[in-house]
C-alpha positions in Angstrom: -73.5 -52.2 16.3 -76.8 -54.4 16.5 -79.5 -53.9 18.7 -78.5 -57.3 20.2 -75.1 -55.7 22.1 -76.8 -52.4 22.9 -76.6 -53.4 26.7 -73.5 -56.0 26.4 -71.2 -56.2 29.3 -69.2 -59.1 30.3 -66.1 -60.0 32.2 -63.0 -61.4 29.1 -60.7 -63.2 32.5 -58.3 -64.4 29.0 -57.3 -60.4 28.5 -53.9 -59.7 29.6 -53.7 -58.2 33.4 -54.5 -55.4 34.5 -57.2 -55.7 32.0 -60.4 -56.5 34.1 -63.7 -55.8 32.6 -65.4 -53.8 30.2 -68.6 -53.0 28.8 -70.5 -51.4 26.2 -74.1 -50.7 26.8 -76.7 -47.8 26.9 -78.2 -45.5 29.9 -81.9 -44.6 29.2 -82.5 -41.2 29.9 -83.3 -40.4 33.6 -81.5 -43.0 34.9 -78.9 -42.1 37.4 -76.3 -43.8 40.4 -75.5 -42.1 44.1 -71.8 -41.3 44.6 -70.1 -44.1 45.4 -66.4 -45.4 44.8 -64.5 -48.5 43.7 -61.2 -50.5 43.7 -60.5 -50.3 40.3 -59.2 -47.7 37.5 -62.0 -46.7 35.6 -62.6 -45.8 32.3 -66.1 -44.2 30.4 -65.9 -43.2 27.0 -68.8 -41.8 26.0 -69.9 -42.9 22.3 -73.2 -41.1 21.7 -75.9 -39.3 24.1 -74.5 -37.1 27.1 -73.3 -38.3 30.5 -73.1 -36.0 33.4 -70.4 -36.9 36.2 -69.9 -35.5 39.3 -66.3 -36.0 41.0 -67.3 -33.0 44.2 -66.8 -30.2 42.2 -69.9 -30.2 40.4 -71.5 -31.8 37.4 -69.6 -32.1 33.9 -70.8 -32.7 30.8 -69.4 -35.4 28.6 -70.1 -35.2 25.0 -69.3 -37.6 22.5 -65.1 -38.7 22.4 -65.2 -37.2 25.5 -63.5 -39.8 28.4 -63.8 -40.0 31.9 -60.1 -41.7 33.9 -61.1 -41.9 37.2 -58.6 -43.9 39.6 -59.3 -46.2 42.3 -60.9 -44.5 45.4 -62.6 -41.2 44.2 -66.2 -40.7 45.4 -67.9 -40.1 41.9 -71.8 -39.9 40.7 -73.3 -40.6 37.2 -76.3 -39.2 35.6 -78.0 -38.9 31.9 -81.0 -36.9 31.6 -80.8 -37.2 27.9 -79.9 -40.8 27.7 -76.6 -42.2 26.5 -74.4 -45.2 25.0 -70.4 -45.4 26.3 -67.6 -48.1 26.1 -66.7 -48.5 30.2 -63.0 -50.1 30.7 -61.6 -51.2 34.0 -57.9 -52.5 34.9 -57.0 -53.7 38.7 -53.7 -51.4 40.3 -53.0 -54.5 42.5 -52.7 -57.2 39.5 -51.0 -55.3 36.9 -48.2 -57.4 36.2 -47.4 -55.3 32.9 -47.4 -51.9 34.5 -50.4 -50.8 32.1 -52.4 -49.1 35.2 -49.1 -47.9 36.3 -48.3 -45.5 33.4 -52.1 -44.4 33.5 -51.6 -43.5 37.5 -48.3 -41.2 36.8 -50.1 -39.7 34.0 -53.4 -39.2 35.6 -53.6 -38.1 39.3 -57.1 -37.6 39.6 -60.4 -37.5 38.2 -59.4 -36.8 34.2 -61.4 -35.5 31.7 -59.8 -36.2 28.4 -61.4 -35.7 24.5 -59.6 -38.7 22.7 -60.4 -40.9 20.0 -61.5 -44.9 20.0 -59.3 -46.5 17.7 -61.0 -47.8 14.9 -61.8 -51.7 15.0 -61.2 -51.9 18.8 -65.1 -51.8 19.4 -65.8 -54.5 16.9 -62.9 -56.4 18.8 -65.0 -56.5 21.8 -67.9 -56.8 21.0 -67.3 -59.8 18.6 -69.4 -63.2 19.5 -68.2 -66.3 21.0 -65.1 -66.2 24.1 -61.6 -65.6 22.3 -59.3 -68.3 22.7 -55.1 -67.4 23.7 -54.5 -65.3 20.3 -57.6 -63.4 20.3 -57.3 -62.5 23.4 -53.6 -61.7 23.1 -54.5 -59.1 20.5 -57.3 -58.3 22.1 -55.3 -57.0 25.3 -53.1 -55.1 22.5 -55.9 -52.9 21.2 -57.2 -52.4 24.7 -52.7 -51.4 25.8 -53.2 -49.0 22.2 -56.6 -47.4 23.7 -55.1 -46.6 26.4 -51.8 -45.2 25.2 -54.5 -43.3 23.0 -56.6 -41.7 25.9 -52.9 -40.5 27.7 -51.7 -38.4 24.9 -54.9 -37.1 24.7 -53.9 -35.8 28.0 -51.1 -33.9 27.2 -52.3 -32.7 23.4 -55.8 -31.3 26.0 -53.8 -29.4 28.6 -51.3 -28.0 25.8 -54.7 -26.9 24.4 -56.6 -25.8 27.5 -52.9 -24.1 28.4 -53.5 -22.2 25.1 -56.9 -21.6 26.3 -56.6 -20.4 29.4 -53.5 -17.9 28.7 -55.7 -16.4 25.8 -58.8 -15.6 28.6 -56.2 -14.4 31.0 -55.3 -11.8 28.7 -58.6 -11.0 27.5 -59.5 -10.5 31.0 -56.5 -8.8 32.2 -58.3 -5.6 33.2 -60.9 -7.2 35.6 -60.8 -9.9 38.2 -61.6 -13.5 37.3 -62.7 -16.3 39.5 -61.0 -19.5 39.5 -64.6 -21.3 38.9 -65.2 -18.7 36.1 -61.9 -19.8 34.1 -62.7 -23.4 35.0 -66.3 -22.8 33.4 -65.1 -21.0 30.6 -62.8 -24.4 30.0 -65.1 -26.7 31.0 -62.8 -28.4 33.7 -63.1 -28.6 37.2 -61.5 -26.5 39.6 -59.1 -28.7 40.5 -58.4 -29.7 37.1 -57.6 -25.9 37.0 -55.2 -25.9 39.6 -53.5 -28.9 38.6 -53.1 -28.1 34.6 -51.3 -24.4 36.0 -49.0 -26.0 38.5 -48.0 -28.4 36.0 -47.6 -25.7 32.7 -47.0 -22.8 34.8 -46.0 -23.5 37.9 -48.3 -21.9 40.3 -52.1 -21.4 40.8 -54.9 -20.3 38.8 -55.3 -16.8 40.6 -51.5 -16.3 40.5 -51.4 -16.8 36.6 -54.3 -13.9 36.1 -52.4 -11.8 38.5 -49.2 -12.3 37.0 -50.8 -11.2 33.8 -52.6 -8.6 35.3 -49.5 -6.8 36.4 -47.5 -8.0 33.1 -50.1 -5.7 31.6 -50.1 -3.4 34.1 -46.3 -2.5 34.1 -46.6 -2.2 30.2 -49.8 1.0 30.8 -46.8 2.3 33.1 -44.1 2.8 31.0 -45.9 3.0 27.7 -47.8 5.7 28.8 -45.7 8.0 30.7 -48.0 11.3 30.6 -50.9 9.2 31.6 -51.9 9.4 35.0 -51.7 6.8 37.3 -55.2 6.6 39.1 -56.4 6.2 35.0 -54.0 3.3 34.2 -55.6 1.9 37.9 -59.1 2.4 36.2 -57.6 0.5 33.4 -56.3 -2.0 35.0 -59.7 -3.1 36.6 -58.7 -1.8 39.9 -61.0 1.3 42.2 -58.7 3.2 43.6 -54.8 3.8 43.3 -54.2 2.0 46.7 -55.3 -1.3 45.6 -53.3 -1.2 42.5 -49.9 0.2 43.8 -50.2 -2.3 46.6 -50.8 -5.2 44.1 -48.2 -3.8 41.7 -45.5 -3.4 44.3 -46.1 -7.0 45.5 -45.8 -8.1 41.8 -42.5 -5.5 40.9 -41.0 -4.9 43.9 -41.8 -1.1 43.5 -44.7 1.1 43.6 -45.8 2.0 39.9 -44.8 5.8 40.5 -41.0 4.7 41.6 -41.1 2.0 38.6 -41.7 4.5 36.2 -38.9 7.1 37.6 -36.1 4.1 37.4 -37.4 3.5 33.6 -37.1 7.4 33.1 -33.5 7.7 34.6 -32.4 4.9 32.7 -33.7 6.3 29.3 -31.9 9.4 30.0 
């Protein structure tokens, strides 16, 4: 792209609804905007540079391919210490006669972090010279419908992944405790991203998933090693004294780890 559309934005009012503006400029570095929040569903694809966003839970880092969904109402702030260039797309909920922001509002409940593709030509689409006439701007609103299909399963391929992700920490951490903001760091989400991507794959929160693994583990140390005391397989298990972890592992088995271990030996016998 030419110097000349570094900084273009501009309002199309021939794309299809919900379709309502976009833009594609550059952030010097320093510059910055206070929290703040809008109407309108919101979409920043960053293209080169880093932006760092701030939805309450703390900044986040966007890279390049890296895209921020944010819906219509969330308190947000917006930062680049290093400078950066994005592709911004917004779409009106209240004039979206096609249901385009609809399937992005099922998919996407809050603020979204999604690494995603542009797909290739839609750029030069935009940022093409003179106003498209009926056609143009038909196909136009097609590319901008195939983006945003794009950035949804992008969703779901990312939070298989982070599920991936997160299960393999779990386990490597299934002798010690975790903080929910560690896992979120080590996945680079937010905390409520967190919560929300175990509800949805497994059902329950971020906690209960480590403990769940914790005692998964912890049962397996039990029976495996029957001559093995248990204050050691406590030790093992990240835990300081055999209190704490017959307590946790009766809440998880529904018996304490000395009476687990006898109903496994009667049964071998």
């Amino acid at each position: 792209m030419d110097s000349s559309r570094a900084h273009l934005s501009f309002r199309l009012m021939e794309t299809p609804r919900p379709y309502r503006e976009f833009n594609v400029h550059r952030w010097p570095a320093g510059r910055c905007m206070a929290a703040h929040s809008h109407d309108f569903l919101q979409f920043i694809h960053v293209l080169d540079g880093v932006l760092e966003v701030d939805t309450g839970t703390g900044w986040r880092a966007m890279h390049p391919g890296c895209c921020h969904v944010l819906p219509p109402s969330h308190d947000h702030a917006l930062r680049t210490s290093l400078g950066h260039r994005q592709f911004g797309l917004n779409l009106a909920p209240n004039d979206d006669t096609r249901g385009v922001a609809a399937a992005v509002l099922a998919a996407i409940d809050g603020p979204a972090f999604i690494d995603t593709q542009i797909p290739d030509g839609l750029l030069a689409a935009l940022t093409s010279d003179g106003v498209p006439g009926t056609d143009a701007a038909l196909r136009l609103g097609a590319a901008l419908d195939h983006y945003v299909l794009t950035v949804i399963d992008g969703r779901d391929h990312n939070a298989s992944e982070r599920g991936h992700r997160l299960l393999t920490l779990l386990r490597e951490h299934r002798s010690c405790d975790l903080s929910v903001a560690s896992m979120a760091r080590h996945l680079d989400i937010s905390r409520a991203g967190l919560q929300r991507l175990c509800a949805t794959r497994f059902g329950c929160g971020a906690a209960h998933l480590h403990q769940r693994i914790r005692m998964t583990h912890a049962a397996e140390l039990v029976l495996g090693h029957a001559k093995r005391s248990l204050s050691a397989i406590a030790t093992d298990c990240g835990y300081s004294d055999l209190f704490h972890f017959s307590h946790a592992f009766k809440r998880a088995h529904g018996l304490a780890p000395s009476r687990y271990r006898q109903q496994f030996a009667q049964r071998e016998v």
